[in-house]
C-alpha positions in Angstrom: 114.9 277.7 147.0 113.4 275.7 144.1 116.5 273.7 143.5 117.7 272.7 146.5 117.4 269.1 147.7 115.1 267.9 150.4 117.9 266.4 152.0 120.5 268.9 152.6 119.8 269.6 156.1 120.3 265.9 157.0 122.6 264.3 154.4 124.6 262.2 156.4 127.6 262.3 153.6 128.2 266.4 153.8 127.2 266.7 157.6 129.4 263.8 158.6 131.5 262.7 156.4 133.0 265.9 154.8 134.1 267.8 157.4 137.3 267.9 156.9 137.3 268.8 152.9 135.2 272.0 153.4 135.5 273.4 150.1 135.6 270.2 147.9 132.0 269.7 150.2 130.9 273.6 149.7 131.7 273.1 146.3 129.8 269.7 145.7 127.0 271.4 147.7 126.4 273.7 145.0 126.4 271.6 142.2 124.2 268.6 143.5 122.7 269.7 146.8 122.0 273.6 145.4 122.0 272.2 141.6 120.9 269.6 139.8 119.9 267.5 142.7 118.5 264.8 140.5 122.1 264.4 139.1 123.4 263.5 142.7 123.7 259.2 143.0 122.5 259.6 146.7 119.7 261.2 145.9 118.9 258.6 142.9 119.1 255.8 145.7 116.9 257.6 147.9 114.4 258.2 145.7 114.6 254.5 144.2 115.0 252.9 147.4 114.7 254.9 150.6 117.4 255.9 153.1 118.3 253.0 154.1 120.0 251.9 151.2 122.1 254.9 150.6 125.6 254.0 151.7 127.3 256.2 154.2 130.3 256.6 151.8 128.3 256.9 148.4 129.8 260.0 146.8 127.0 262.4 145.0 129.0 261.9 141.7 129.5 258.0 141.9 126.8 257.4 138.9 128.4 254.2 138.0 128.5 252.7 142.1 124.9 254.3 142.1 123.9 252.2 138.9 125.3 248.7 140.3 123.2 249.7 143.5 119.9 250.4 142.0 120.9 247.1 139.1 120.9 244.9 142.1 117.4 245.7 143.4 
């Protein structure tokens, strides 16, 4: 699929930390992850600064926590 993020398959945030929200995660899923990936804020930290700098609780529609991240480096 053209629109699906690279990442899906080992997003540490929907494989590990949403397990017990299925549908809020299914439903995030298909906006960011099957979506408009570009829009997710894990996905802007990736691309900006690598894995390592996505935190393990960043949601995929903090924009503003994503924008202090990326304001700091």
């Amino acid at each position: 699929m053209a629109n699906e993020c690279e990442l899906l398959s080992t997003c540490i945030f929907f494989n590990d930390k949403m397990g017990h929200l299925p549908i809020t995660a299914s439903l995030m899923k298909e906006q960011y992850c099957r979506g408009d990936f570009e829009a997710c804020a894990r996905y802007q930290v990736y691309r900006a600064l690598g894995r390592s700098a996505v935190p393990g609780d960043l949601l995929p529609n903090a924009s503003d926590r994503c924008d202090r991240i990326l304001e700091r480096h």
